[in-house]
C-alpha positions as a LaTeX table, in Angstrom:
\begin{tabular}{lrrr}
\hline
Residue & $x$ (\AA) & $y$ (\AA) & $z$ (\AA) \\
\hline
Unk1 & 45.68 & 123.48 & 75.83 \\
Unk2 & 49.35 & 123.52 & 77.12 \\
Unk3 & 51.68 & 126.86 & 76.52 \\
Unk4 & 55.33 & 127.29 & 76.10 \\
Unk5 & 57.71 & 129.82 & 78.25 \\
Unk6 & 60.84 & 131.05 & 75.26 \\
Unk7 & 62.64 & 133.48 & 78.24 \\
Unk8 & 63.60 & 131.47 & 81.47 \\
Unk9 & 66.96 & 131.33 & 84.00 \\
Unk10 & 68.34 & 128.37 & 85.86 \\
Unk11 & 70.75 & 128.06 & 88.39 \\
Unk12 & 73.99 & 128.12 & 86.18 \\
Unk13 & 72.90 & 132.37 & 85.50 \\
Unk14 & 70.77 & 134.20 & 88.19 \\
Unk15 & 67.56 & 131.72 & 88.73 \\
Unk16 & 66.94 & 129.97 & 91.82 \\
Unk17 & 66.04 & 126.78 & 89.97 \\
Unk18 & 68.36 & 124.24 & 88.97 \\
Unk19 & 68.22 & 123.35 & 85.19 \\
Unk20 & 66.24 & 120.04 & 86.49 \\
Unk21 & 63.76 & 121.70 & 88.71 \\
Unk22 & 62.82 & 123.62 & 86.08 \\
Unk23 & 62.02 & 121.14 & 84.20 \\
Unk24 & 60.01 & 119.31 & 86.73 \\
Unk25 & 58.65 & 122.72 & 87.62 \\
Unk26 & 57.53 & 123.31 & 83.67 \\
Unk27 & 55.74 & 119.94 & 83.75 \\
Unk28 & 53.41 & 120.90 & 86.91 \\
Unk29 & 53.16 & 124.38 & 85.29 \\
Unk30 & 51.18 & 122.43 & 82.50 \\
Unk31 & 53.98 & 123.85 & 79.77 \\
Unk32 & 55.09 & 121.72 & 76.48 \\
Unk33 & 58.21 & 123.30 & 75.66 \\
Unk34 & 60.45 & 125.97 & 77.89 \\
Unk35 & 63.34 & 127.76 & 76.08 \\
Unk36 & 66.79 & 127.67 & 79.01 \\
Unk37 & 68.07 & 130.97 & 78.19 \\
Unk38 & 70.87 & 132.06 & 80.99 \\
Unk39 & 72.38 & 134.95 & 80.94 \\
Unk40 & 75.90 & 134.50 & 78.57 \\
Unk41 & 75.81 & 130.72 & 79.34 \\
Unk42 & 74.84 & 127.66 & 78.22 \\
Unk43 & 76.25 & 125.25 & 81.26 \\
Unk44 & 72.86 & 124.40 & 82.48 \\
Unk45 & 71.66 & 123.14 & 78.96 \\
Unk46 & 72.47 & 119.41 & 79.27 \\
Unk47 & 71.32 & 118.85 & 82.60 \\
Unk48 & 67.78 & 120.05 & 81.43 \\
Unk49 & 67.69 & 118.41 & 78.03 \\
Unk50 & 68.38 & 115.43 & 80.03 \\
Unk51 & 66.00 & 115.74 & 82.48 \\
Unk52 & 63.35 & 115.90 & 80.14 \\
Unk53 & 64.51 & 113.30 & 78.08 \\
Unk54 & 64.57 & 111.06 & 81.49 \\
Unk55 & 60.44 & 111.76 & 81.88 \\
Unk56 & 59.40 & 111.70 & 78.12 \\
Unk57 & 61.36 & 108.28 & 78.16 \\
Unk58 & 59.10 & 106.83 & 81.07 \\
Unk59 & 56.11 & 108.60 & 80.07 \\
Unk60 & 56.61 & 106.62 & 76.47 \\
Unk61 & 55.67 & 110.35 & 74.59 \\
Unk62 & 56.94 & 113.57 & 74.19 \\
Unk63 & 56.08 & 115.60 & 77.65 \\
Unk64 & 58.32 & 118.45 & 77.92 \\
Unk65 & 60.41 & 119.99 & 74.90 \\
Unk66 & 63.76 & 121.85 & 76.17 \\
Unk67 & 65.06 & 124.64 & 73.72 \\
Unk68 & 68.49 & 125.29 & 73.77 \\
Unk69 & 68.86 & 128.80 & 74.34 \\
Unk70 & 71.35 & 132.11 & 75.81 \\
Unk71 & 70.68 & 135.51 & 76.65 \\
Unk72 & 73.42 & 137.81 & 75.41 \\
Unk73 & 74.64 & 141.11 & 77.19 \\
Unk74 & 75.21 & 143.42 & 74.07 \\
Unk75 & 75.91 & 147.26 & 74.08 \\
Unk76 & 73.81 & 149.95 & 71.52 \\
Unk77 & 74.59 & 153.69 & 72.19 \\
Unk78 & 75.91 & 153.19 & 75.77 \\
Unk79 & 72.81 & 150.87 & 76.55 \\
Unk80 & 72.64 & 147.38 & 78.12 \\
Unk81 & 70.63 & 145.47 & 75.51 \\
Unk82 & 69.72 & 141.83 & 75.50 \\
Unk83 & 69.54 & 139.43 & 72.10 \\
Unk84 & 68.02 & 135.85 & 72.98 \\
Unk85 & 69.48 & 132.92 & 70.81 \\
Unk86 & 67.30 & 130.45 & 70.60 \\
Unk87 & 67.24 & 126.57 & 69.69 \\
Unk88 & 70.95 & 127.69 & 69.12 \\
Unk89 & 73.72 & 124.72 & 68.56 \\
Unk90 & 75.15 & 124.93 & 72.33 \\
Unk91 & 78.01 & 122.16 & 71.30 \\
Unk92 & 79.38 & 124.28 & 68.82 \\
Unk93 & 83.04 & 124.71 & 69.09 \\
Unk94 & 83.52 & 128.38 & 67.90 \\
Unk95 & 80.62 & 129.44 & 69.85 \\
Unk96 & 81.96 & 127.69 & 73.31 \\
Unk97 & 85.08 & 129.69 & 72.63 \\
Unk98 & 82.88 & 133.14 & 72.24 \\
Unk99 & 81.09 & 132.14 & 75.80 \\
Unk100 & 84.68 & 132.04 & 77.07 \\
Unk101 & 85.04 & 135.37 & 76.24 \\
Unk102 & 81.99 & 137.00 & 77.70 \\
Unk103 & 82.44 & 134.77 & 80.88 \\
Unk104 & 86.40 & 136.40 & 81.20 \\
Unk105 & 85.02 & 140.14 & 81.09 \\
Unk106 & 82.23 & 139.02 & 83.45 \\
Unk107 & 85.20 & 137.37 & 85.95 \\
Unk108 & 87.24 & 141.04 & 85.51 \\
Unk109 & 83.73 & 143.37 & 86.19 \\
Unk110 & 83.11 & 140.85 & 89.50 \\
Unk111 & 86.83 & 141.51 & 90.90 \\
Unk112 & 86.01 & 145.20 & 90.52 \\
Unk113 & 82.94 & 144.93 & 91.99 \\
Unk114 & 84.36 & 142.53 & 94.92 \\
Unk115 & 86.67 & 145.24 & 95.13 \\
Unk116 & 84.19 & 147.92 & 95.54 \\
Unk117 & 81.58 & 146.54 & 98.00 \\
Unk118 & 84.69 & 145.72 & 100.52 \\
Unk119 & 85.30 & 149.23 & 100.53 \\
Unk120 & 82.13 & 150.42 & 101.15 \\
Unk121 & 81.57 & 147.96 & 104.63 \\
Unk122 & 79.83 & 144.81 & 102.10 \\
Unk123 & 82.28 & 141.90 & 103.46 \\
Unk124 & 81.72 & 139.92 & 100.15 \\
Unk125 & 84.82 & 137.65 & 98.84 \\
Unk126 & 85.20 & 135.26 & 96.01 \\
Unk127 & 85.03 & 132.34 & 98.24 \\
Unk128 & 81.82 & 133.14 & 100.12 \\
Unk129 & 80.28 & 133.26 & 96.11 \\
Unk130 & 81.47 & 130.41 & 95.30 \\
Unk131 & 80.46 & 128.67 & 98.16 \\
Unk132 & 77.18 & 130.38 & 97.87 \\
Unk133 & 76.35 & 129.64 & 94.13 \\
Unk134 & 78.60 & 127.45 & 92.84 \\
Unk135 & 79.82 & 127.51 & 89.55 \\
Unk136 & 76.79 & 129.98 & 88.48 \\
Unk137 & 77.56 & 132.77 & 86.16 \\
Unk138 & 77.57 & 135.83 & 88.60 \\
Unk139 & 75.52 & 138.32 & 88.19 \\
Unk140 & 74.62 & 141.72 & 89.93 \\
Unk141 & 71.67 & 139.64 & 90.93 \\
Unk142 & 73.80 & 137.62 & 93.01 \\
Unk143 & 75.57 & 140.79 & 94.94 \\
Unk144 & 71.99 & 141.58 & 95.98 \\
Unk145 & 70.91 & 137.94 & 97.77 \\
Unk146 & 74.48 & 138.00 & 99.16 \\
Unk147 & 73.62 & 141.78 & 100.66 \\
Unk148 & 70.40 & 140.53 & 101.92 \\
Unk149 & 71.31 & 137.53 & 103.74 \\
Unk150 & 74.40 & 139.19 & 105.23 \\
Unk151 & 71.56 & 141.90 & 106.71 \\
Unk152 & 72.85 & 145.08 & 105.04 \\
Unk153 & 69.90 & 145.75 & 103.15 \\
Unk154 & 66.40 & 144.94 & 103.75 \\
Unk155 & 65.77 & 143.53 & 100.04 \\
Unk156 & 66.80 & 143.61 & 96.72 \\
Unk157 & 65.59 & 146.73 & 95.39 \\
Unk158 & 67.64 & 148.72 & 97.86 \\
Unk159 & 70.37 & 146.27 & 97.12 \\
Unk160 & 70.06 & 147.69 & 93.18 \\
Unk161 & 69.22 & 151.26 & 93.87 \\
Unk162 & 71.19 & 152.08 & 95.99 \\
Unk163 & 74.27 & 150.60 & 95.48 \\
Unk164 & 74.45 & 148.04 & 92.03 \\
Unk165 & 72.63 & 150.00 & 89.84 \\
Unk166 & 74.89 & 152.25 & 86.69 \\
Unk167 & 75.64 & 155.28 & 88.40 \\
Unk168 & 75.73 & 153.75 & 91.74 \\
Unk169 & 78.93 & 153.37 & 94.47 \\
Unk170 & 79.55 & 149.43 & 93.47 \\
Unk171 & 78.57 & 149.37 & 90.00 \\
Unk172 & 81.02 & 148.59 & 87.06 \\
Unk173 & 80.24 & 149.07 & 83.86 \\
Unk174 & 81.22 & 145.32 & 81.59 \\
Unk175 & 83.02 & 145.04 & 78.02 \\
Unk176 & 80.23 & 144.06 & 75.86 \\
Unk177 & 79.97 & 143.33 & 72.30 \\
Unk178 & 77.99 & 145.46 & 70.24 \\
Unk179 & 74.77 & 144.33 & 69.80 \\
Unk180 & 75.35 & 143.30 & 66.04 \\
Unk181 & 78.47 & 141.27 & 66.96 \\
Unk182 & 75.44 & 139.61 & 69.65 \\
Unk183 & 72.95 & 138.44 & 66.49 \\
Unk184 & 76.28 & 137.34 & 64.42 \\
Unk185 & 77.48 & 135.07 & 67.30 \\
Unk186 & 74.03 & 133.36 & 67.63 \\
Unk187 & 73.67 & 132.82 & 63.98 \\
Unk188 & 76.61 & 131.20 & 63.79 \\
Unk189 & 75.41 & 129.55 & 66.78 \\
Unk190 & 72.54 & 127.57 & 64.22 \\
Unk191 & 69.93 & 129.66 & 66.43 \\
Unk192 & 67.29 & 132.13 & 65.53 \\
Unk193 & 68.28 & 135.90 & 67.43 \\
Unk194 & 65.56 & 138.01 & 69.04 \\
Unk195 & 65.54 & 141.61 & 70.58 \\
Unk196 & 64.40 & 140.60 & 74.21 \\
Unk197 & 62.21 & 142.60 & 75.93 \\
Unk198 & 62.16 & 145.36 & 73.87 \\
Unk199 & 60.12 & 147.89 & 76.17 \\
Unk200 & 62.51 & 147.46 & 78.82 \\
Unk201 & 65.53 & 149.81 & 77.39 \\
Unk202 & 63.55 & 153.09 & 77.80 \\
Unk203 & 63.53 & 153.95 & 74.33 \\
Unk204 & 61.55 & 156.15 & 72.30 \\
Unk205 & 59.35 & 154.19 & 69.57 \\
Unk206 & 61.66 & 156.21 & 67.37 \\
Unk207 & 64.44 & 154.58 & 69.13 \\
Unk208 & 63.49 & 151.37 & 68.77 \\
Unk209 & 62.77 & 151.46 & 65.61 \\
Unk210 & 65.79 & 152.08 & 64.67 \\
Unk211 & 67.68 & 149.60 & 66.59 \\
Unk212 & 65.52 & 147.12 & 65.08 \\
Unk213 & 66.43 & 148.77 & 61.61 \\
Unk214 & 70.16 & 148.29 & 62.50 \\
Unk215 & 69.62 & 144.99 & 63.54 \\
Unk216 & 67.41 & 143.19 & 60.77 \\
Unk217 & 70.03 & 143.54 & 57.92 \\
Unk218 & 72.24 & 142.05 & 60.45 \\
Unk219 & 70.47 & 139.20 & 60.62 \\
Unk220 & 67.67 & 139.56 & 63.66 \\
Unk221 & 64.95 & 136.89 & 63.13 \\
Unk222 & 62.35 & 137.66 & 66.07 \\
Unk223 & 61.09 & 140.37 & 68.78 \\
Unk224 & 60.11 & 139.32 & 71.97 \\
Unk225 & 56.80 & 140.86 & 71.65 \\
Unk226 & 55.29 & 138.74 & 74.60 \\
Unk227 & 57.06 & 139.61 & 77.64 \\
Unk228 & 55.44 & 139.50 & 81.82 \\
Unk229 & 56.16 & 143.34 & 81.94 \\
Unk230 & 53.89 & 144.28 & 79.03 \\
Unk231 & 50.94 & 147.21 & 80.20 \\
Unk232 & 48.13 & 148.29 & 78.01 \\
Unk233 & 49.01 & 148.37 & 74.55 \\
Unk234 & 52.63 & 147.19 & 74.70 \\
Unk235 & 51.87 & 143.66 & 72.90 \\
Unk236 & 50.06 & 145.41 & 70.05 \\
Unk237 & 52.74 & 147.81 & 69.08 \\
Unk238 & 55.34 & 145.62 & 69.42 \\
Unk239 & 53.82 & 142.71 & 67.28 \\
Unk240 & 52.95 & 146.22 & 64.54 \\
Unk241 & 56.57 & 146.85 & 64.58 \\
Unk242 & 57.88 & 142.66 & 64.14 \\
Unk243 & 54.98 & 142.91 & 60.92 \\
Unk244 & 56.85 & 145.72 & 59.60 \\
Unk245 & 60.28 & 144.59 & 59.61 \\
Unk246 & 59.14 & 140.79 & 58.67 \\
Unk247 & 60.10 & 138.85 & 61.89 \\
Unk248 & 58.30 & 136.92 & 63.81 \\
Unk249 & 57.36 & 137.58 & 67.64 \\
Unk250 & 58.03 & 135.24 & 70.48 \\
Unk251 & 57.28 & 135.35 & 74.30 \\
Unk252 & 58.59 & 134.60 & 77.23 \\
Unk253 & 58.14 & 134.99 & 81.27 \\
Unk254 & 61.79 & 135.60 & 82.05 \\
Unk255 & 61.17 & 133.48 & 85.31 \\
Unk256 & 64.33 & 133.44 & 87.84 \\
Unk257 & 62.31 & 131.65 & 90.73 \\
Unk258 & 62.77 & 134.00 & 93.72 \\
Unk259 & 64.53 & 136.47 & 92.17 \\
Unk260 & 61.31 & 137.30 & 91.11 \\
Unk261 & 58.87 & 135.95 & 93.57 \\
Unk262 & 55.43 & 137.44 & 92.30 \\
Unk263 & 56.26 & 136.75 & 88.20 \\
Unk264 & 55.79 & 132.48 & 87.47 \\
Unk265 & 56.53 & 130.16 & 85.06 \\
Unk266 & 54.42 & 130.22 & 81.93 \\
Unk267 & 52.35 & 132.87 & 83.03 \\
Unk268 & 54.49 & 135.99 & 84.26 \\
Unk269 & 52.28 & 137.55 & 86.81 \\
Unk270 & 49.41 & 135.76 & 86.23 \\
Unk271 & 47.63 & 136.31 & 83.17 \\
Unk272 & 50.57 & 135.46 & 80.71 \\
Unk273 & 49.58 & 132.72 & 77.82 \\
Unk274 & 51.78 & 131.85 & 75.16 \\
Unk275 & 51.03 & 129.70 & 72.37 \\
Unk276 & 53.24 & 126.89 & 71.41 \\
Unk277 & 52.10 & 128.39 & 67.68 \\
Unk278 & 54.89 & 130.66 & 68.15 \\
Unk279 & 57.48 & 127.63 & 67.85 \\
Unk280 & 56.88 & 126.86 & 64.18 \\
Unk281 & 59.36 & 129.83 & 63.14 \\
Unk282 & 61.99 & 128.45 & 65.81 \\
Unk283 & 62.40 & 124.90 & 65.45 \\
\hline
\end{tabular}
């Protein structure tokens, strides 16, 4: 049986895999369908729905499905919350513009930022980025390789807690929407909104709940119930609380390549199976 990965990063966000990589990558990974979900962009989309299209055409059958997808930074009580869109419209005019938006409060954090690791000894400039990742949406994720290779930290994790994590001496807090204003824009988008990894926010159940409650009149469709992350009962109680507030659970790895060296493609860190089941309340 093949499975399906609904959470993964290219190149044009923070992955280390170009948009056609991954798609070659999905294909030895035995997957059927990937959803490219990049953090606030959608550049990457084309190249991968091409790619695919390339090999299903010379295979003479359907291969690999690409689902156009996003991940949206959204704000809910001072928290950094994620809403995936998924098998959104990623030609839509109005929505393009709305991407413009998040990517110029993205481009004002990074001067900060820039700004910030200068003065504390990180020699870091727009043009070594650039040169470095190309037209990629930046991310803190990209301060941290750029610390390593430079040799001022030993690895990431010091990277982030020491220095790019909230609270920390380089750290910027970004404009965000609110996280209803995140589930509007992908609806008008043609896609289907889900809470990404729910467990992730440090929230009380209680919590939870009630961002879920906020968001379901709004118009959230699915809960990321599935997620690489997930310990003991984690699946369970988030698939009780999709059941409760009728929507329907998806899964993904959220692979980024060697951002995240020990969590794969279709199977997170190893044991991670997800059925392509879960795509008959997304397409």
């Amino acid at each position: 049986m093949k499975y399906i990965d609904l959470h993964v990063h290219s190149t044009a966000s923070d992955g280390s895999l170009t948009p056609s990589e991954l798609v070659n990558y999905a294909i030895v990974k035995d997957l059927c369908a990937f959803a490219l979900t990049d953090h606030d962009t959608t550049a990457g989309i084309e190249e991968a729905m091409k790619e695919a299209g390339r090999i299903n055409t010379a295979a003479g059958q359907t291969i690999l499905q690409v689902i156009p997808g996003i991940e949206l930074s959204a704000e809910y009580e001072g928290k950094d919350i994620h809403i995936l869109g998924l098998n959104i419209n990623h030609t839509n005019p109005d929505f393009l513009k709305q991407l413009e938006q998040f990517q110029k409060t993205r481009f004002a954090r990074n001067q900060k930022m820039i700004e910030l690791l200068n003065l504390n000894g990180f020699n870091i400039t727009p043009e070594g980025i650039k040169k470095r990742f190309g037209n990629a949406v930046i991310t803190r994720a990209h301060y941290a390789i750029l610390m390593v290779e430079g040799g001022y930290v030993k690895d990431k994790d010091v990277a982030f807690h020491k220095y790019l994590n909230p609270g920390c001496l380089c750290y910027v807090p970004r404009t965000k929407v609110s996280v209803t204003d995140a589930v509007e824009i992908i609806l008008k988008a043609e896609g289907k909104p889900v809470l990404a990894h729910p467990l992730l926010y440090k929230l009380t159940l209680r919590e939870l709940e009630n961002l879920v409650s906020l968001l379901k009149p709004a118009g959230l469709q699915g809960i990321e119930a599935i997620y690489s992350s997930n310990k003991w009962d984690d699946e369970s109680r988030m698939k009780q609380l999709a059941k409760k507030y009728d929507l329907f659970i998806t899964g993904g790895t959220d692979f980024h390549g060697t951002a995240k060296p020990t969590l794969d493609l279709g199977v997170g860190y190893g044991n991670m199976r997800i059925s392509p089941e879960l795509l008959e309340h997304i397409l």
